[in-house]
N, C-alpha and C positions, 0 to 999 in steps of 0.2 A: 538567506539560503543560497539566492546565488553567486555574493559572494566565495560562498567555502567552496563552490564547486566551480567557478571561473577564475581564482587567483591562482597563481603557479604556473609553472613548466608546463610545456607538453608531456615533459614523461610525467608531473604529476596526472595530468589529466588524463593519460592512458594506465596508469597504476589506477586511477578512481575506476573507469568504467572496465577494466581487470578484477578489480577485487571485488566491487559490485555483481559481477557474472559470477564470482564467485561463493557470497554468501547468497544469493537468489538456487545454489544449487544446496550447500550448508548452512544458510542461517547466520545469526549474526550473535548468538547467545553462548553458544562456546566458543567462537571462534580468538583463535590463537594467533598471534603472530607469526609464527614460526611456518608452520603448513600455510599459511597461508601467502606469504610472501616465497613463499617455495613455488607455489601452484600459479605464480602472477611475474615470476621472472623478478624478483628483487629480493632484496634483505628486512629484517627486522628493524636493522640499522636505519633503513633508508627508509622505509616505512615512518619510522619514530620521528627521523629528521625532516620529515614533506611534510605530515599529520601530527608534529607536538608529541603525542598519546597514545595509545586504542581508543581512549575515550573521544578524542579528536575525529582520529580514523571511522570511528562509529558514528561521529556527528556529520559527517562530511557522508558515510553509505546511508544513514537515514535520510541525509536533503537529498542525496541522488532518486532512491525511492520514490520518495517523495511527488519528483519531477515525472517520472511515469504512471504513478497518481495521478496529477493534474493534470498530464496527458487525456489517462482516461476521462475523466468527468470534462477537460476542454471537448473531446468526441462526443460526448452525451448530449450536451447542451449545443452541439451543432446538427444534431437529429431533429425535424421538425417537431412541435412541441405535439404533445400527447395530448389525445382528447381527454385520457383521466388519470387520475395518480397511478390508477390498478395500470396502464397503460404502459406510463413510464416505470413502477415495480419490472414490468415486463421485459423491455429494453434494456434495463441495467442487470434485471438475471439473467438474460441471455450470455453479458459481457463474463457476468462473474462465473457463469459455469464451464466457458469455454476450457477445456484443459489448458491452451497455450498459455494460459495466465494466472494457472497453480501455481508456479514457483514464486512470481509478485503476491500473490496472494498467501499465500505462507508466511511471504517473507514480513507480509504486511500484521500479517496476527500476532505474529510473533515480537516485534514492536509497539505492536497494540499495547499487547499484555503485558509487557515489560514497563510501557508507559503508567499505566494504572499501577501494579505491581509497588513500581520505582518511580515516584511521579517527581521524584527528581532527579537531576542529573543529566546524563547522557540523554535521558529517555523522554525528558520533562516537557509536557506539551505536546508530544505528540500522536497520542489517542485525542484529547480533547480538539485538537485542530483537524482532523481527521473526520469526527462528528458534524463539527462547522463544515468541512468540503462537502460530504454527503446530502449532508443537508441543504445547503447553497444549491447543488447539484439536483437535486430531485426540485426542487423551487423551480429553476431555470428550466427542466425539464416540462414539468406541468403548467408553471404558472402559477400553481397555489401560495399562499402566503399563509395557510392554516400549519401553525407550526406543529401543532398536537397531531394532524395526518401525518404528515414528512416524518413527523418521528417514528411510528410506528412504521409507517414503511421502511424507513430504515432499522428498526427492528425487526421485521420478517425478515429483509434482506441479511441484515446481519448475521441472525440465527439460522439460514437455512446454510450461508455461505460457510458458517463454524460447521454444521453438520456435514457440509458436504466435504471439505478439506476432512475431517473425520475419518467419514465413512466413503465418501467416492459413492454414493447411492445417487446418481445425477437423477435418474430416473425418479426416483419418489420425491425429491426436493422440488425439481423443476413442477410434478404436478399439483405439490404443495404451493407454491409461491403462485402458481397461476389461478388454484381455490384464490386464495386470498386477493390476487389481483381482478378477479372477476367480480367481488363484492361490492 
């Protein structure tokens, strides 16, 4: 991973975190060439020739992603550890409900799904490495090593965070995830 995102140019590496900010506002499922190397100051051309592909170019925004991923979960696991799972569920929906981090989170479903969807290719591995972070993450958090809890917690977590990109009903999630973190 950080290979694809430390090799090249400076102007590759300000074309990454360009076109990054830019499917975090579009997505990365239709995104085109064309508009997009418009919206980022370069060509299609040069696009093709820094990243190989789209498929490249999309290999190279999903490890970016990625990186602010494991941003979050490095924050998590730097929070003093939770007296309970229900505790740390708590801590990590706070993170997820925050608006500032709808656009990462979008961006992040929507590679999810594409990953399961298309489980190879561009996309291959990365939902299932996803579940591993989550899960490492709520471990580090609590302490537990009961894999069958972590999972469900990352199950609640998962489905309220789908609901909530949904619907933006932060209100009824948040008191749903806190029923379940109280039990």
């Amino acid at each position: 991973m950080d290979d694809l995102l430390t090799s090249g140019s400076a102007r590759r590496q300000e074309l990454i975190e360009k076109a990054y900010a830019y499917v975090l506002g579009s997505g990365l499922t239709d995104m085109s060439l064309r508009p997009l190397a418009a919206a980022i100051g370069s060509s299609p051309r040069v696009l093709l020739l820094l990243f190989d592909s789209k498929d490249g170019l999309i290999r190279v925004l999903l490890a970016r992603s990625r990186v602010d991923q494991l941003a979050l979960l490095d924050r998590i696991r730097q929070l003093p550890p939770a007296d309970s799972l229900g505790a740390a569920v708590t801590v990590v929906w706070q993170w997820l409900a925050d608006p500032a981090h709808r656009p990462l989170l979008a961006l992040w479903l929507e590679a999810y799904t594409r990953s399961v969807a298309e489980p190879s290719g561009v996309w291959a591995g990365f939902a299932a490495q996803t579940v591993d972070d989550w899960l490492t993450a709520l471990a580090d958090l609590h302490g537990t090593s009961d894999a069958a809890d972590r999972t469900l917690a990352l199950a609640v977590l998962r489905g309220a965070l789908l609901d909530l990109l949904a619907t933006g009903d932060k209100h009824r999630l948040t008191e749903s995830v806190r029923r379940y973190a109280a039990r």
